[in-house]
ROTI-588591 format. One line per 4 residues: number of its first residue (from 1); their letters; for each residue x, y, z of C-alpha. Coordinates in Angstrom, 1 decimal, m for minus. Each point is the difference from the previous one (the first is absolute). Layout:
NUM = a = X Y Z; ... .
END
This chain:
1 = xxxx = 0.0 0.0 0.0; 2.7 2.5 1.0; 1.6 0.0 m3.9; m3.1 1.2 m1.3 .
5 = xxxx = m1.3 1.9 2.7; 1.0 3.4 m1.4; m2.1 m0.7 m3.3; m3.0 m0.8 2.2 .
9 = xxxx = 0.6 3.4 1.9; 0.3 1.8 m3.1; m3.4 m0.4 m1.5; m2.1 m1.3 3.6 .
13 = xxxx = m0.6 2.8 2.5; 1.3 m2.2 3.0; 3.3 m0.1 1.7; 2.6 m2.8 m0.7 .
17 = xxxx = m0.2 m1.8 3.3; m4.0 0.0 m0.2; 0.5 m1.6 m3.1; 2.7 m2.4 1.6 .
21 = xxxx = m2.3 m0.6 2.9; m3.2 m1.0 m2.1; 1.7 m3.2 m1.7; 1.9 m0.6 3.4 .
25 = xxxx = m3.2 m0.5 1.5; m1.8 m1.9 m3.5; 3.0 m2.1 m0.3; 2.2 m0.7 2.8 .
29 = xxxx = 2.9 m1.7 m0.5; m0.6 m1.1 m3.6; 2.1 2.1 m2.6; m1.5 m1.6 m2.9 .
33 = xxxx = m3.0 1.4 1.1; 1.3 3.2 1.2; 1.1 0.6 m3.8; m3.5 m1.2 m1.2 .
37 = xxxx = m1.3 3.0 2.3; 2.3 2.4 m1.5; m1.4 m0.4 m3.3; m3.3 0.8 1.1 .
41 = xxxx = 0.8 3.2 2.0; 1.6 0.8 m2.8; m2.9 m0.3 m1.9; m2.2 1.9 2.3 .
45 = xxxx = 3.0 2.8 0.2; 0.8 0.6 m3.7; m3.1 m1.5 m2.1; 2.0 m1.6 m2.4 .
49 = xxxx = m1.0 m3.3 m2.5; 0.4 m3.9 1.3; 2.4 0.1 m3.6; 2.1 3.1 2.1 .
53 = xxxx = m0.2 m2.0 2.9; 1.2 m3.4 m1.1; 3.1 1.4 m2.0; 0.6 2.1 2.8 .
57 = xxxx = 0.1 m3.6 2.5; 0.8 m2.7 m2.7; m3.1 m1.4 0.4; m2.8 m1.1 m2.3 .
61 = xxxx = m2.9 2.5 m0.6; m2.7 m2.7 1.3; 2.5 m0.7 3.1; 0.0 3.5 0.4 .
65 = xxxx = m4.1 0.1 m0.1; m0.1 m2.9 2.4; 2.5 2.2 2.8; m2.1 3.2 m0.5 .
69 = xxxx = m3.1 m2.3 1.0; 1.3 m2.0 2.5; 2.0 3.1 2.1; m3.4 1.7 m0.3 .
73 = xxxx = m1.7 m2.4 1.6; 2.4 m0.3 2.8; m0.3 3.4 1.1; m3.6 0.0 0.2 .
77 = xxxx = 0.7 m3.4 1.6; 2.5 1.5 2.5; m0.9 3.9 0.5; m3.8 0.1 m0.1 .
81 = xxxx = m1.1 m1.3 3.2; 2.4 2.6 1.0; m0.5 3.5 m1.3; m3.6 m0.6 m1.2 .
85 = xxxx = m1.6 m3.0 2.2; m4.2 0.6 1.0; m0.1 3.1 3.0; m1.1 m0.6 2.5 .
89 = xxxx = m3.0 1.3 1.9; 1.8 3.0 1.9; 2.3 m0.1 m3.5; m3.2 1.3 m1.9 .
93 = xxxx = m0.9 2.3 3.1; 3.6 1.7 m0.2; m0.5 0.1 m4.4; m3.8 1.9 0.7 .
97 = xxxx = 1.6 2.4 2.6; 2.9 0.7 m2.3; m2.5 0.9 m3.0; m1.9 2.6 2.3 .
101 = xxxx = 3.5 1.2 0.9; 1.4 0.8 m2.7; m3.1 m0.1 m2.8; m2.8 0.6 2.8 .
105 = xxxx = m2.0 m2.7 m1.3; m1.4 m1.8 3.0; m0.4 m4.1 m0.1; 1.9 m0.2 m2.9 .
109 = xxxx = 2.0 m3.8 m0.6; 1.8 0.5 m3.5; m0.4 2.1 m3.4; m0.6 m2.6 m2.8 .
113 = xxxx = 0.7 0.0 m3.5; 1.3 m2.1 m3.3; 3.2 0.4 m1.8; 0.8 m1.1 m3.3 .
117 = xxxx = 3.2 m1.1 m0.5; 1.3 m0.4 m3.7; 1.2 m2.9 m1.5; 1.0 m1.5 m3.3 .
121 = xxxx = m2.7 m1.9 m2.2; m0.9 m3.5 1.4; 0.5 m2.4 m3.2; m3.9 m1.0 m0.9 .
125 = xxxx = m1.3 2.2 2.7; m2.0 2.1 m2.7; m1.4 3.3 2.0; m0.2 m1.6 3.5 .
129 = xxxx = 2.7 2.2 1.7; m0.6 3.4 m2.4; m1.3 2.4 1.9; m1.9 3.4 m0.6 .
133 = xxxx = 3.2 2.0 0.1; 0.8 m2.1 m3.7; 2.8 m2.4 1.4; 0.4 m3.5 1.5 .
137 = xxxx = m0.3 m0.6 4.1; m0.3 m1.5 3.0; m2.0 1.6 3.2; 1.5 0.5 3.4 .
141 = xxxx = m2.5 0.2 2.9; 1.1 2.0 2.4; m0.9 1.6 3.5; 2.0 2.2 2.2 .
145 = xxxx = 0.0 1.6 2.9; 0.3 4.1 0.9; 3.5 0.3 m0.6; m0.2 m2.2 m3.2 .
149 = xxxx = 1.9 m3.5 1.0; m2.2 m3.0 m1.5; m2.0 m1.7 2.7; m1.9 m2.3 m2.6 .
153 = xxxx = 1.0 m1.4 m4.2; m1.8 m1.8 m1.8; 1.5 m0.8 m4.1; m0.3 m1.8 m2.8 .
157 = xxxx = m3.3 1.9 m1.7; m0.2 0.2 m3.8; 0.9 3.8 m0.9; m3.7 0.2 m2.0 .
161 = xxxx = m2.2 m0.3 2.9; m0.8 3.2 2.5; 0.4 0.5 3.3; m3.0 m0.5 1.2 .
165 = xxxx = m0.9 m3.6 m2.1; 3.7 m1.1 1.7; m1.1 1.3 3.4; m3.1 m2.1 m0.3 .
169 = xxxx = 1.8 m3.2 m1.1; 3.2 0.6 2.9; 0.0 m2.2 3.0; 0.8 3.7 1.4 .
173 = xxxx = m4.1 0.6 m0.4; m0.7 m3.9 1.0; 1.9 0.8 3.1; m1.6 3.4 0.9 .
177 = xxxx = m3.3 m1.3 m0.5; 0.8 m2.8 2.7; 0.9 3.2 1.9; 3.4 m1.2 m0.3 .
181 = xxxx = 2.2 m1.0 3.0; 1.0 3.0 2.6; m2.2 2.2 m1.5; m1.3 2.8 2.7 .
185 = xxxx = m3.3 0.6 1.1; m2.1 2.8 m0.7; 1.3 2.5 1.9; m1.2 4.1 0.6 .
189 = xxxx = 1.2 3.2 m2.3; 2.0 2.6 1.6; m2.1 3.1 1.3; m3.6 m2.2 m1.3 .
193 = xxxx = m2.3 1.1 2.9; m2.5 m3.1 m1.4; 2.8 m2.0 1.0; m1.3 m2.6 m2.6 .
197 = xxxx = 2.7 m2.4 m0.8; 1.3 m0.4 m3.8; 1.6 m3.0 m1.1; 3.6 0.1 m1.0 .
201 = xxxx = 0.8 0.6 m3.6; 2.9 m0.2 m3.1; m0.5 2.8 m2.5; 0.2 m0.4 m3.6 .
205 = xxxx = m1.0 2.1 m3.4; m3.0 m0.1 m1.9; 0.7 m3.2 m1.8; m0.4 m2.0 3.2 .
209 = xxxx = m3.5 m1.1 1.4; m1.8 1.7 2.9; 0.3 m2.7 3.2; m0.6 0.5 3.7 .
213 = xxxx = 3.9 m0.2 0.2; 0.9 2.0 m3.2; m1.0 3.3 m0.6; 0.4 2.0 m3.4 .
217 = xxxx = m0.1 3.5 m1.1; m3.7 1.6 m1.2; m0.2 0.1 m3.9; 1.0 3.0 m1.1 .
221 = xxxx = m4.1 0.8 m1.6; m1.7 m0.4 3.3; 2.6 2.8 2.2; m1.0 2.7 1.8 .
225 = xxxx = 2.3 1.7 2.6; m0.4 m2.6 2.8; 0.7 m3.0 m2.2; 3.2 2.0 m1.6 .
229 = xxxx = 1.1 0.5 3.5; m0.2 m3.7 0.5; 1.6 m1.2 m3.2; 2.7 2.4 0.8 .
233 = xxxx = 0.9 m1.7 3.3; m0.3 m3.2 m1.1; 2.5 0.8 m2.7; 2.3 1.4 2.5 .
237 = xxxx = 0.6 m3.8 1.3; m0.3 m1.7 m3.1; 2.4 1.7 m1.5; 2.6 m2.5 2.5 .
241 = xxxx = m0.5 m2.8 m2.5; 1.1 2.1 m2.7; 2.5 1.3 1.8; 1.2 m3.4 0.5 .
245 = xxxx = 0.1 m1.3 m3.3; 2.0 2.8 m1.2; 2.5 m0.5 3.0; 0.1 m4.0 m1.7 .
249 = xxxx = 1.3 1.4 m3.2; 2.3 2.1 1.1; 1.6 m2.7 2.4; m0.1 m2.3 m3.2 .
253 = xxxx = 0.5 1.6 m3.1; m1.0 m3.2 m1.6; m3.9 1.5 m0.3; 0.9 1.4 m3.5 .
257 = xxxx = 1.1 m2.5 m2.0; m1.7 m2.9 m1.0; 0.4 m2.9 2.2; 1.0 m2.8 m2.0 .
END
């Protein structure tokens, strides 16, 4: 890892012993594997083809899909129950406070949206993955908290559908309707003399459904100046999510390209 650690620094926003610590931790002990893991960071850090990257390692270009694939899954494998495992109950309390905080949006859980990430043509895919902005895709479902850090992915959505038909279809939706696990109860807004209690809530845009637990912004025909109040602060905290995605492509400028 060290010899190439100064081309992964180059073209990934991370330092070189993060770098050095993430396959320590994936691979211990195994250089093979260590070298496998380089190839994918580098990957991830620069963008470049599986031809690039097997010349670049003396490796075959379906060797080289096999390592991207494989390293990929480790790290979900390893890191996820980590830095993105299911909060807790107090977790979600401490996520709802932190929306009023900074966003004042009381009993907030997440801001909720899809990302389309580009790739190249699936061979006899015909249109499944183009999508309305005229090229070829995969979805990322995504929620995040009030200072953006993803709480909840789901992937693997054909880039033709919206965000709303692959909300519907997520086990995301199948969970929330279950009330999912460590959700909070219904709890009382700030400075609501009624003291009626509101359930908790993710946020998302228009192209999501109206739910008990996910509220959207008025359409634009039907405002007067209450409503535009309200859109307005909902958009103030689900702008986190995209926020968050644009933090994602700057840490990896591998979002332009087309992933092969």
């Amino acid at each position: 890892m060290s010899s190439d650690s100064s081309d992964l620094n180059h073209g990934f926003d991370s330092d070189v012993s993060s770098d050095d610590e993430l396959v320590d931790i994936l691979f211990q002990g195994h250089r093979r594997q260590k070298t496998n893991a380089t190839s994918k960071l580098l990957y991830l850090a620069t963008g470049c083809t599986y031809s690039a990257l097997a010349l670049y390692f003396a490796r075959g270009v379906t060797t080289v899909s096999f390592i991207v694939n494989e390293t990929t899954l480790a790290i979900w494998n390893t890191l996820h129950n980590v830095y993105m495992k299911i909060p807790s109950n107090e977790k979600w309390k401490e996520i709802a406070n932190r929306f009023y905080e900074l966003w004042n949006l009381p009993n907030c859980l997440g801001a909720i949206d899809g990302k389309h990430v580009r790739i190249q043509k699936i061979p006899n895919s015909g249109s499944t993955n183009y999508n309305y902005k005229h090229y070829h895709s995969i979805v990322l479902l995504a929620v995040c908290d009030a200072d953006g850090l993803f709480t909840m992915i789901e992937t693997g959505y054909t880039g033709r559908n919206n965000d709303g038909g692959i909300f519907r279809a997520s086990y995301l939706a199948q969970w929330l309707e279950r009330n999912g696990p460590n959700l909070p109860a219904s709890a009382c807004l700030p400075h609501d003399e009624s003291q009626e209690k509101v359930p908790y809530f993710f946020v998302g845009d228009n192209a999501f459904p109206l739910k008990r637990y996910l509220m959207r912004p008025f359409p634009i025909q039907t405002l007067d100046n209450k409503k535009r109040i309200f859109n307005y602060k909902l958009s103030r905290g689900r702008k986190t999510i995209e926020c968050s995605f644009g933090m994602t492509g700057r840490g990896i400028r591998h979002q332009h390209p087309n992933i092969d």
